[in-house]
C-alpha positions as CSV (number, residue, x, y, z in Angstrom):
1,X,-16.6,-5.7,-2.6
2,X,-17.0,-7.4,0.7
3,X,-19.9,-5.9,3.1
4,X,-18.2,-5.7,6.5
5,X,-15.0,-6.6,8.1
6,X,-15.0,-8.1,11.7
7,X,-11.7,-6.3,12.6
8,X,-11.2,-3.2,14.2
9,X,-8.3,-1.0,15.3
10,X,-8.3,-1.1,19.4
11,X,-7.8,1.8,20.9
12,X,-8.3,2.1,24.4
13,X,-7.0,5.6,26.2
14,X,-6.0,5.4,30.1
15,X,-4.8,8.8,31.5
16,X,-6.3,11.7,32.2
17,X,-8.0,14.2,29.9
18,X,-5.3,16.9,29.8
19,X,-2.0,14.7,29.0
20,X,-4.4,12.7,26.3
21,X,-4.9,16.6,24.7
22,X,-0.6,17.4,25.1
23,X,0.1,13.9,23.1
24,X,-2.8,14.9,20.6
25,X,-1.1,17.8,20.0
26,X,2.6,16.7,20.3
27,X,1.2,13.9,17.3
28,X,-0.2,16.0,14.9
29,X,2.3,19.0,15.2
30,X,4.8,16.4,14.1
31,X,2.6,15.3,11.8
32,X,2.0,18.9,10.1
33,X,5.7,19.1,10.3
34,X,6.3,16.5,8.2
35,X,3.5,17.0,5.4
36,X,5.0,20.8,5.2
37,X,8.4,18.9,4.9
38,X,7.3,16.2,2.1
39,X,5.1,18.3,0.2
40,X,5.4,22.1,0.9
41,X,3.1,24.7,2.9
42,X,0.1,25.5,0.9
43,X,-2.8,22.7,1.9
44,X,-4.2,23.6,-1.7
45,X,-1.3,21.8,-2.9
46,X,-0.3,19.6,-0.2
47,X,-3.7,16.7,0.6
48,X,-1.3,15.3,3.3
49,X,-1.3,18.8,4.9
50,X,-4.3,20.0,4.7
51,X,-5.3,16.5,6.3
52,X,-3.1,17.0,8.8
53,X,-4.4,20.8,9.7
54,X,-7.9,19.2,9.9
55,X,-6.7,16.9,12.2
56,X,-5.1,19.8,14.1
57,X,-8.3,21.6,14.1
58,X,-10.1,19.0,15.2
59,X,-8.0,18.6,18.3
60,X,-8.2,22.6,19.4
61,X,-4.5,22.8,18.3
62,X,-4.3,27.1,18.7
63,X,-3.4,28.5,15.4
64,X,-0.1,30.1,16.6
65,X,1.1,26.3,16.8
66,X,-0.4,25.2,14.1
67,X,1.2,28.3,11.9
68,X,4.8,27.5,13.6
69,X,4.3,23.8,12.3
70,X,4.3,24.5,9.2
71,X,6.8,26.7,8.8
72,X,9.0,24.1,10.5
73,X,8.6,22.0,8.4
74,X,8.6,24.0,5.2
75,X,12.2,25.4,6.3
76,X,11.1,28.8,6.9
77,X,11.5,28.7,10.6
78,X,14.1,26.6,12.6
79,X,13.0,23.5,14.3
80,X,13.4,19.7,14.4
81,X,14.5,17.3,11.5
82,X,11.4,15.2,11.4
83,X,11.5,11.7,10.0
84,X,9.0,8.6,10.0
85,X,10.7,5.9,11.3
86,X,8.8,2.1,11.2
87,X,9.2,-0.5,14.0
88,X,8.2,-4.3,13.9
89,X,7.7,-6.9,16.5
90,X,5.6,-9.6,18.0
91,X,3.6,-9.3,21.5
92,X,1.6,-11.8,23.2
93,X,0.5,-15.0,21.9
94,X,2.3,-14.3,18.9
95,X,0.5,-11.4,17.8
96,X,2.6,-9.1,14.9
97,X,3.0,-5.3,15.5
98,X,3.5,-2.3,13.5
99,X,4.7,0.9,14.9
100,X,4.7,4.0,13.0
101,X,6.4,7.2,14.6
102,X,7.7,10.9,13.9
103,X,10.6,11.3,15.9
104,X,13.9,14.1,15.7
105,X,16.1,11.3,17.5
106,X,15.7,7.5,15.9
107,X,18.2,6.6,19.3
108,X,16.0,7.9,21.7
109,X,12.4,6.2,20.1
110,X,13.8,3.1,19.6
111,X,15.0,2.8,22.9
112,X,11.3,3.5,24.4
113,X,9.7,1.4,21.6
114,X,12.5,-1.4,22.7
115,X,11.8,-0.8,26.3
116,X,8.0,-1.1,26.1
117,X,8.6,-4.5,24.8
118,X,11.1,-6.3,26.5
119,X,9.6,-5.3,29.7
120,X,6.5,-7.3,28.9
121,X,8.6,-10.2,27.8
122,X,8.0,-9.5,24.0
123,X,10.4,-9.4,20.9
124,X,10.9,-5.8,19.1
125,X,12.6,-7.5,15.4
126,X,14.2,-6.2,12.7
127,X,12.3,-4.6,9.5
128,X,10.2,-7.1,8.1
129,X,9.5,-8.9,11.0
130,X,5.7,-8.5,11.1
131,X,4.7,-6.7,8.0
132,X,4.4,-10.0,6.1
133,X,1.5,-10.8,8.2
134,X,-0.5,-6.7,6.9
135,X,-1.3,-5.3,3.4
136,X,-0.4,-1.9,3.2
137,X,-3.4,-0.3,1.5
138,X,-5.0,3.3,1.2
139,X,-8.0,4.2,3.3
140,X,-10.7,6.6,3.1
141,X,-12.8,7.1,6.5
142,X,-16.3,8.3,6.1
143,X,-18.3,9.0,8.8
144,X,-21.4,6.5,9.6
145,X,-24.2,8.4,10.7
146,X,-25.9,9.9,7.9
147,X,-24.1,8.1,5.6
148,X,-25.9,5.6,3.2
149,X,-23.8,2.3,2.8
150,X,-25.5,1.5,-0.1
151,X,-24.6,4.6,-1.7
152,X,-21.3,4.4,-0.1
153,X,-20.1,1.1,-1.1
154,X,-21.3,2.0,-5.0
155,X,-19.1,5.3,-5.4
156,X,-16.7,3.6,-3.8
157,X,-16.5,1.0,-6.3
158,X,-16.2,3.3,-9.0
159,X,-13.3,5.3,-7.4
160,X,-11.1,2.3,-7.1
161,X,-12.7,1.2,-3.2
162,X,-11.8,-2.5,-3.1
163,X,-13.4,-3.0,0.2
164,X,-15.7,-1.7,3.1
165,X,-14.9,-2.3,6.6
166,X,-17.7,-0.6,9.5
167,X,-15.8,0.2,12.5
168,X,-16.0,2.4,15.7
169,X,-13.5,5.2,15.9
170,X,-12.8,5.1,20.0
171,X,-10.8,8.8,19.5
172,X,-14.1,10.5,18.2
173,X,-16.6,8.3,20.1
174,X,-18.4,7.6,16.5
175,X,-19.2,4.9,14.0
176,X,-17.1,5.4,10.7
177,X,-16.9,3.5,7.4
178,X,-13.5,2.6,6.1
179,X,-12.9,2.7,2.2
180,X,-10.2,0.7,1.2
181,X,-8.2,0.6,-1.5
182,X,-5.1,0.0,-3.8
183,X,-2.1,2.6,-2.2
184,X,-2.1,4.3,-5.9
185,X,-5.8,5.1,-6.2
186,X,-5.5,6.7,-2.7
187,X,-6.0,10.6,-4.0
188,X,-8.6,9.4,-6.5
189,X,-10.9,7.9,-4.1
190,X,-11.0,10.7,-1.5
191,X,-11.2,13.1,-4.2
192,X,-14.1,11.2,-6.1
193,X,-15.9,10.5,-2.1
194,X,-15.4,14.1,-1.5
195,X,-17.3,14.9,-5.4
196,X,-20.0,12.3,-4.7
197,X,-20.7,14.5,-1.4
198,X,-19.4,12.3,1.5
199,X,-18.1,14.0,4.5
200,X,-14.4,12.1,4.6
201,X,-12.7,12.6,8.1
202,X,-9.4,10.8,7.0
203,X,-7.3,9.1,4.5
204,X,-3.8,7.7,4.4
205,X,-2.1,5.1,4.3
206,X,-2.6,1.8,6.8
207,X,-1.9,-1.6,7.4
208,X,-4.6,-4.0,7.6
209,X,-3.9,-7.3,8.6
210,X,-4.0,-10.6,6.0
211,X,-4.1,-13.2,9.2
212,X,-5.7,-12.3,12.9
213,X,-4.4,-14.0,15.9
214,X,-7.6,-15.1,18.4
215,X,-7.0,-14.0,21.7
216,X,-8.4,-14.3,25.4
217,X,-7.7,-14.7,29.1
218,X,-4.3,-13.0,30.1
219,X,-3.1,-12.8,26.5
220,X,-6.0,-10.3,25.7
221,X,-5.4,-8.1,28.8
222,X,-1.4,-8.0,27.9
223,X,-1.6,-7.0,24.0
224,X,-4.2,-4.0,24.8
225,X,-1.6,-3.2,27.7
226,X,0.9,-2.9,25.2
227,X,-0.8,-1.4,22.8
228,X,-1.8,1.8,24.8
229,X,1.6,2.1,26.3
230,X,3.2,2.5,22.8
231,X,0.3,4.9,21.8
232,X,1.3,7.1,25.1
233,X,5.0,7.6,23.6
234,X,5.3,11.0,22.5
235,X,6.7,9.6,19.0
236,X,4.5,7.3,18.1
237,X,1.6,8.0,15.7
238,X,0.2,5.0,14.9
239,X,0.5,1.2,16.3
240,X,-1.3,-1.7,14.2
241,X,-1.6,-5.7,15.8
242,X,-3.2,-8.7,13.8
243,X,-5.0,-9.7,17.4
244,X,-8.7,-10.9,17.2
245,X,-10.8,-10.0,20.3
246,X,-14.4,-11.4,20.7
247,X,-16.9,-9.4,22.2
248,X,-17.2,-11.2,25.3
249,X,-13.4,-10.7,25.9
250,X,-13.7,-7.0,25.5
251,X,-16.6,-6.8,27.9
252,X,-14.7,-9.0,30.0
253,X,-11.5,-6.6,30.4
254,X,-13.6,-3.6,30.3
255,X,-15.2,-4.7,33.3
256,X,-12.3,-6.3,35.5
């Protein structure tokens, strides 16, 4: 099981504080939806919900929402037909990206998904596209402070982990571990983190890229430009790039 992994999930956040707080909530209402939808709406029995209501909670979703969610998705209570819906191109520099959304109106998301590309000069494909260049694995997120990697890394092991990857989660401003492993042995990891007495604050299902794609100069600036305006669409949920961005780069752009 490898130590660390020099990667990391970008995630950079430009407007202001309220409209970041309506497309946290508009993201993991949907999101609620859905679990209620795939696997009912009792967290007990649902992991995928009650991770999603934890994510609500963390977010200050109010409870009436949160309640109405659910029963949306469960059926009880008219709403939107939810559906996850996967999109696949390259940006700059030939950089492959994944785009996961929740969306009532496939029409409507592809056409902002499409838009946010070709404006930039970039190529949204066809299924398939980019996902050649990700392994779609299960991941377990543990937060780092307090956490012993030592400790961490050997539990992992024997609850199917097949690597470790230290990262910085921008959203919560913290530094997490991420436990990776095969997508089948997904519920038995958390469940046998959660028994060994680590605090996990997420787990599903990612892509993590086989192949990075070194960036800099104007290249660098244009994939993070891309990257946060697909994260601002109301129907996307998660956007993952194979781009490699050194330090200096990031300090660079940060600064200009």
């Amino acid at each position: 099981m490898a130590g660390h992994s020099k990667w990391a999930n970008i995630k950079h956040r430009k407007s202001a504080q309220d409209s970041k707080r309506g497309r946290e909530f508009t993201k993991v209402v949907k999101d609620i939806m859905v679990a209620a939808k795939i696997g009912g709406p009792d967290p007990d029995a649902n992991p995928r919900l009650r991770l999603a209501i934890a994510k609500a909670k963390a977010v200050s979703l109010p409870r009436d929402n949160l309640e109405r969610a659910i029963a949306k998705g469960a059926g009880t209570l008219e709403g939107q037909n939810m559906e996850e819906v996967r999109y696949e191109g390259y940006g700059p520099g030939g950089v492959a990206i994944i785009i996961e959304s929740l969306t009532d109106n496939r029409n409507r998301t592809a056409a902002e998904v499409r838009f946010a590309f070709t404006k930039r000069g970039q190529t949204l494909g066809s299924s398939g596209t980019a996902t050649h260049s990700f392994n779609r694995v299960g991941q377990v997120t543990v937060a780092a402070e307090g956490t012993d990697e030592d400790e961490l890394m050997m539990a992992a092991m024997d609850h199917g982990g097949t690597d470790l990857l230290e990262d910085y989660d921008a959203e919560d401003d913290a530094d997490v571990f991420m436990v990776t492993c095969e997508v089948s042995d997904l519920e038995g990891l958390r469940e046998g983190l959660e028994g060994a007495g680590f605090a996990v604050s997420g787990y599903g299902l990612h892509w993590v890229p086989t192949v990075t794609v070194p960036l800099e100069g104007d290249d660098a600036e244009k994939i993070l430009d891309l990257i946060d305006t697909l994260e601002e669409l109301d129907d996307v949920q998660e956007v993952y790039a194979n781009h490699d961005l050194s330090d200096e780069e990031l300090e660079r752009i940060s600064g200009s």
